[in-house]
N, C-alpha and C positions, 0 to 999 in steps of 0.2 A: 418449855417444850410442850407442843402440842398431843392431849393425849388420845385425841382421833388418830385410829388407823388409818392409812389412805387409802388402805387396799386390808382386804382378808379374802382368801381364798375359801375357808369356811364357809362365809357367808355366801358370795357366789356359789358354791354347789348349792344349798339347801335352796336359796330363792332361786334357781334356775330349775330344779328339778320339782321345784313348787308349782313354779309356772309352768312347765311341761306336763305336770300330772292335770292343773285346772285346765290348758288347752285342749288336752285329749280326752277327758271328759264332754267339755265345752263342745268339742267337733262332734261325739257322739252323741248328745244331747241334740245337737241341732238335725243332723242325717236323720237318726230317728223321728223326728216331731217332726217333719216336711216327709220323710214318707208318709207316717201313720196316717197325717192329713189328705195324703192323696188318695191312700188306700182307705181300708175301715179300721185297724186297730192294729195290726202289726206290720211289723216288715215281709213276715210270710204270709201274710193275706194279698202284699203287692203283687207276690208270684199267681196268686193263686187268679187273683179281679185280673190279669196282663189284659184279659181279653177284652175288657169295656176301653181300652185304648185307641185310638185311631192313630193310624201313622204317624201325622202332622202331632199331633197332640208327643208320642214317642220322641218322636227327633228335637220337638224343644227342650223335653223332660234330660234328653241326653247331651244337647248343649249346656243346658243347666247344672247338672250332674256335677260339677266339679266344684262349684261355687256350694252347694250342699254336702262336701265333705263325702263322696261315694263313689266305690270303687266303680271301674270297667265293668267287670263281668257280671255284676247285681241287671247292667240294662238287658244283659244279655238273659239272665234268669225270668229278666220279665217278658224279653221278645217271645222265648222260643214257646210258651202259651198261647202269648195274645196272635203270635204269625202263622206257628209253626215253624220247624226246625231252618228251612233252606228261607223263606221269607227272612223269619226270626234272625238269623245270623248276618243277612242282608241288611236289614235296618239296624240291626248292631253296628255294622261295619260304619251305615251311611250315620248313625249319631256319633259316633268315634271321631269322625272326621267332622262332623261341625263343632265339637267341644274341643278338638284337636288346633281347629282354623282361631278358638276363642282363645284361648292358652297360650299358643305358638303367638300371637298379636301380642297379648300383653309381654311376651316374653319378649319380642322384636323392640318395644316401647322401654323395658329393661336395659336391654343389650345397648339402644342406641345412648344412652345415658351413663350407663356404668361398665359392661360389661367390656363390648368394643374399645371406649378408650385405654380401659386397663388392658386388654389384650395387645393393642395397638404399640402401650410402652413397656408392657413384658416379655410379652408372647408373639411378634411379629410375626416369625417364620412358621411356626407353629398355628397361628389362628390361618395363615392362607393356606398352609396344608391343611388342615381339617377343614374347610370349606370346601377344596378340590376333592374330599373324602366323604364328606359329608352323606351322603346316600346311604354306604357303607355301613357308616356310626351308625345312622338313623335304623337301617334295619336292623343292626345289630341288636341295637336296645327295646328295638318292637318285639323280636323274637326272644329277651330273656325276659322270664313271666315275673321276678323278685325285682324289677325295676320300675318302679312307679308308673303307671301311663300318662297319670299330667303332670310330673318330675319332668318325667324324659319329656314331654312336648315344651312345655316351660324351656328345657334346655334347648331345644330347636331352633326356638322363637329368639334366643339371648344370644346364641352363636350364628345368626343369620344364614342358618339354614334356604336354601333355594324351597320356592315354595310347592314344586312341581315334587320336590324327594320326598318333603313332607308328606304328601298325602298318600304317594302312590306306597312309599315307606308304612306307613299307616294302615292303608288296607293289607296287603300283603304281612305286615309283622303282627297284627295282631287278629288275622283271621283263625289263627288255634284254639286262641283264646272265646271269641265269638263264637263259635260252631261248637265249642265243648260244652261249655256253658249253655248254651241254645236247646243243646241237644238233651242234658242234663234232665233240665228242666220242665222235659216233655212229657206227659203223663205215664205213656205208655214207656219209655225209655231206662237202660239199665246201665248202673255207669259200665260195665265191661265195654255192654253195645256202644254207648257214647265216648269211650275211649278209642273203639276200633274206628268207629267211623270218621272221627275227628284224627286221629293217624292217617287212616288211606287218601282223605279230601288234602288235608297238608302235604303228602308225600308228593300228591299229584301235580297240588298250586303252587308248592312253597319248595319243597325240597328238592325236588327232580329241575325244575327250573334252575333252583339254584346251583346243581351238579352242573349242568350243562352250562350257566355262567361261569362258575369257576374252573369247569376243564378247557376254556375258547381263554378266559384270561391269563389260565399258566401257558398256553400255547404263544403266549403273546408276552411272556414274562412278569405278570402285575396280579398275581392273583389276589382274592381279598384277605387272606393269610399273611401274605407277601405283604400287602398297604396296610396290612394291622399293625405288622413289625415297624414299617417303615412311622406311621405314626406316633407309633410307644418311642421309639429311636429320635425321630425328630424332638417330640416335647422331652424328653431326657436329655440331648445334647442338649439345648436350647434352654434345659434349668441350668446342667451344669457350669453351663457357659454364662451364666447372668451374673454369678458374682464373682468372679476372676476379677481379681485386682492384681496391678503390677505395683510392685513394691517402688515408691518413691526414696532415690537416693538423693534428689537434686533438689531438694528442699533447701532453701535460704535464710537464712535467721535476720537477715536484710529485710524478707519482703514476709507478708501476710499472708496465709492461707486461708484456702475458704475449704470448711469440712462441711459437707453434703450429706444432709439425710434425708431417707427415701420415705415413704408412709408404709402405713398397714397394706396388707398383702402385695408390697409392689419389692422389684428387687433391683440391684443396682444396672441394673439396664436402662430403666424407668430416666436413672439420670443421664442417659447418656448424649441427649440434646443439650441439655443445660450446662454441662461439663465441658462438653466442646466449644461452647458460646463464651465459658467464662475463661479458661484455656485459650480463646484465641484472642480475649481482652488484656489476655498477659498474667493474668491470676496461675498462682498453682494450685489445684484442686484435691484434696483428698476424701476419701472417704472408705467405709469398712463395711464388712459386710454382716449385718445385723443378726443373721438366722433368721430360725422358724422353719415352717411348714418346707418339709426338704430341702433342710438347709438353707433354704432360698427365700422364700414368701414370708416376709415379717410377719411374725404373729406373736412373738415373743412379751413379756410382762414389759409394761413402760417403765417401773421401775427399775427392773433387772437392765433393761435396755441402757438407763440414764446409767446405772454403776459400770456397764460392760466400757462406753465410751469414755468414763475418765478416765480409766485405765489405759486405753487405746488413746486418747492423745496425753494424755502424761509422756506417755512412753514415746511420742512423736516430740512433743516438746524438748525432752531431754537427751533424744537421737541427734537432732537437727541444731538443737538452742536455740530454738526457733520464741520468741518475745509475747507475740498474741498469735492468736488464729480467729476466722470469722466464720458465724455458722448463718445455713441456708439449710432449712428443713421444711419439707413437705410436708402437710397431712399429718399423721401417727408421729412423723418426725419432730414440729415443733414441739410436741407434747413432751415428748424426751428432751430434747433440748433444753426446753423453758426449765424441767424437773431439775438439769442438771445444774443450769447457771443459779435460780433460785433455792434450792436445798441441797447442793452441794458442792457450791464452791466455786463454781463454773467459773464464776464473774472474773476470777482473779486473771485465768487466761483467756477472757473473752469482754469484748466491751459493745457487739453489734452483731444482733441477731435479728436475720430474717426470716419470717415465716410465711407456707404459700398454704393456704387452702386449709389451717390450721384449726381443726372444730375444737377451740377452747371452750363451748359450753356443751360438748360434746354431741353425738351424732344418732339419731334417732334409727339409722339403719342397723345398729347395733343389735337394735331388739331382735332383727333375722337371726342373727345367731345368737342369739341368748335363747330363744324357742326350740332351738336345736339343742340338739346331744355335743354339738360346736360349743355353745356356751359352759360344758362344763372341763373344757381342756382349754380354750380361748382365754387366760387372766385379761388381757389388753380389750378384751371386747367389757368386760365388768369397768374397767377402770373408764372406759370412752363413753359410757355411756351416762343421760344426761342427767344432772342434779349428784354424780357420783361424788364417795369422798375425796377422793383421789384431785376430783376439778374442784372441788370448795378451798382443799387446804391449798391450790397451786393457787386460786383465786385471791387467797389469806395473806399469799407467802411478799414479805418486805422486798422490795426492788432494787437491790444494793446500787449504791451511789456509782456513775458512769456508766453503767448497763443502759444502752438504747435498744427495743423492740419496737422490733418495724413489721408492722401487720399484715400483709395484701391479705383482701377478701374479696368475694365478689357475689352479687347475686344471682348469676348462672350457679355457680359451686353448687352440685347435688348433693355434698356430703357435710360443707360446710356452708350453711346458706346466709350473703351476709354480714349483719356482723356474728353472727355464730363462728366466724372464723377473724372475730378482731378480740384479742385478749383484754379484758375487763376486769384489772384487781380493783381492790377490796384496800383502802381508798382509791377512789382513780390517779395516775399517776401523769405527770406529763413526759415522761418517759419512754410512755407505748404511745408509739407511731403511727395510725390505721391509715393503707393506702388501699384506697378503693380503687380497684379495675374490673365493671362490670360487665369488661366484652370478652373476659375472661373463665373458661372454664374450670374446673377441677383439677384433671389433667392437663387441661390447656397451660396452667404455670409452669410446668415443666419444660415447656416449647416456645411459649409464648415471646419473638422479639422484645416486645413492650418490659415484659416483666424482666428480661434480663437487661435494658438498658435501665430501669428502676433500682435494678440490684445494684449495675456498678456505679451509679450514680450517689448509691448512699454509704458507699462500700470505702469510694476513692479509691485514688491512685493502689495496686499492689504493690505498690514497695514502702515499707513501717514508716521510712525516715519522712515520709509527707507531714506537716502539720497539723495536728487536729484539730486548729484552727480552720485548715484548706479543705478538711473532711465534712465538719460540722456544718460550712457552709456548703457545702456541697446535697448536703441531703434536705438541708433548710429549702433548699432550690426547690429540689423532688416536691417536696410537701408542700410547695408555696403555688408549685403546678396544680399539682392534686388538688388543690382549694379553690 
């Protein structure tokens, strides 16, 4: 028995909150040393020098801004000197919007990679309504001051925000902030004075405007109240509806199933391409619904995951009498899978497992959330990530005799790039499969015609009583392709 842990949760807190106390150090260390340098020795000398700025020299300082770890309203402390108050708040406004145009792009560059497709196979209804809504959101989140300013533009940029809502959203939500600040900052200025004045200017720009939008929109039945409700309602029906499972009665002890897992934060919606492709090859499909993040979004520990689904097909096994069943797992899912058939037994009811987009040497995006306050309730994200013990001992683990693994990778895959998505034990084994399809995305496996006629090609006939003789050449074919 091996006496590495695969997992400790111990350990995950302490080095996550390790790493979170040396990055936030790290940020302020660097914010500091890039101001001091612009100014003469502190961050209150930049308020004080605002005035040896020239415009052009401002606006780059505030497209920069973000990339230096530094909040909004610091530009704004240094306008309302070097401008004066109504200038000052003006060039606030206009650097907001070119660090806004820099952020919202990287975030456009995000979304069209990761963001969008996972929307696309969970959130369907939900991402075109928030696009139709979009303006809304946007100002919503310019106007509360405890929501990051390049958070929320990052967010813009990843949900494909219109880029016309973006800005005008921009100036308008965060001119309170700008003018407060601006005004603050003025020699002569007292916050009382700077609170009034930064009230009556907003009342006039932002608030009264905004009355007058929303009494012409409840006139017309849609107020932004009304579309707030309707979009909390949409993304709630639309979780609660993703993992609805209809209880299978008509399961055949004749024929093969194939159990479907879904990856990290995807829900069983995600399969519902893939489901119907294999459903209309004549397979019967099953699958469960994993939890996590309300109830819905896997997030759950990979190993608690591998225990939950023995139990869940035992229990289908001895419902049914069902002989084998054949698994198909995405992402997060082969991981579970593989955990199951190699350290617990799996193999006995399984002899063919397919994995799509599988980061066996795990996935560097992990680190996002391990920086986060995410990585200290996330187990699944400690375990995925790379060199962990969790992937050494799976890499360790012996290939029990008649277990075939069949790999697809690809090098589009953002998350599994590769072969970072072809399983690689510890001896190599001729038992794991790797089928390359590089015109293949991430979530593209989920959809992909190609990959489902690869499936049932190696899969054979659904019905058990076929030869495994008729199977094994069958997949010998696949792979003779692929070469």
């Amino acid at each position: 028995m091996e006496r590495e842990q695969p997992y400790s949760y111990r350990e995950q807190i302490l080095w996550v909150l390790l790493i979170e106390a040396l990055l936030v150090t790290g940020l302020m260390f660097v914010s500091t040393f890039f101001w001091t340098s612009i100014c003469t020795d502190s961050l209150k000398s930049c308020i004080a020098e605002g005035t040896a700025l020239g415009p052009l020299t401002f606006l780059f300082l505030s497209a920069l801004r973000p990339f230096v770890f530094t909040p909004f309203f610091f530009m704004a402390l240094i306008a309302g000197p070097a401008f004066g108050t109504p200038a000052g708040t003006a060039f606030t406004l206009l650097g907001g919007l070119a660090s806004t145009l820099v952020i919202a792009s990287i975030g456009r560059i995000v979304g069209k990679h990761l963001v969008t497709p996972w929307m696309t196979s969970n959130l369907p209804q939900t991402s075109r309504f928030i696009r139709l809504q979009d303006y809304k959101i946007a100002f919503f989140l310019r106007l509360v001051p405890f929501v990051p300013f390049d958070l929320a533009s990052l967010f813009f940029g990843a949900l494909g925000f219109r880029w016309r809502h973006i800005l005008w959203t921009t100036l308008a939500g965060s001119l309170p902030e700008a003018l407060l600040f601006a005004r603050i900052s003025s020699p002569s200025a007292t916050l009382t004075e700077s609170a009034f004045d930064t009230l009556g200017l907003v009342a006039i720009a932002v608030i009264l405007p905004l009355l007058v939008g929303e009494f012409l929109s409840r006139r017309n039945g849609r107020s932004m109240w009304q579309q707030a409700r309707l979009v909390y309602r949409e993304l709630l029906n639309e979780v609660r509806s993703n993992n609805l499972i209809m209880r299978r009665t008509n399961l055949s002890p004749d024929r093969t199933p194939i159990l479907l897992l879904y990856g990290f934060f995807s829900s069983r919606r995600s399969l519902g391409i893939l489901e119907r492709h294999l459903t209309g090859r004549g397979f019967d499909v099953i699958s469960f619904n994993l939890g996590g993040l309300l109830g819905t979004f896997f997030t759950n520990s990979i190993l608690e995951s591998a225990s939950f689904i023995d139990g869940k097909i035992k229990r289908q096994v001895e419902r049914h009498g069902l002989k084998k069943i054949h698994v198909v797992a995405h992402s997060k899912g082969g991981l579970v899978a593989l955990w199951w058939l190699l350290k617990m037994g799996g193999d006995q009811l399984c002899s063919k497992v397919v994995t799509l987009g599988t980061p066996f040497k795990g996935s560097r995006l992990t680190y996002l959330a391990l920086i986060t306050p995410l990585g200290l309730i996330w187990r699944d994200m400690w375990q995925m990530r790379p060199g962990s013990n969790f992937l050494k001992q799976l890499d360790r683990a012996a290939i029990p005799a008649g277990l075939d693994i069949y790999c697809f990778h690809s090098t589009l895959d953002g998350v599994a790039n590769g072969k970072d998505g072809l399983y690689q034990p510890e001896p190599p084994s001729s038992q794991v499969h790797p089928i390359q399809m590089d015109e293949v995305s991430h979530f593209g496996f989920l959809s992909h015609r190609h990959v489902v006629d690869r499936i049932v090609a190696i899969l054979g006939a659904p019905d058990s009583s076929d030869s495994k003789e008729s199977a094994e050449i069958t997949a010998k074919n696949v792979l003779l392709r692929q070469g």
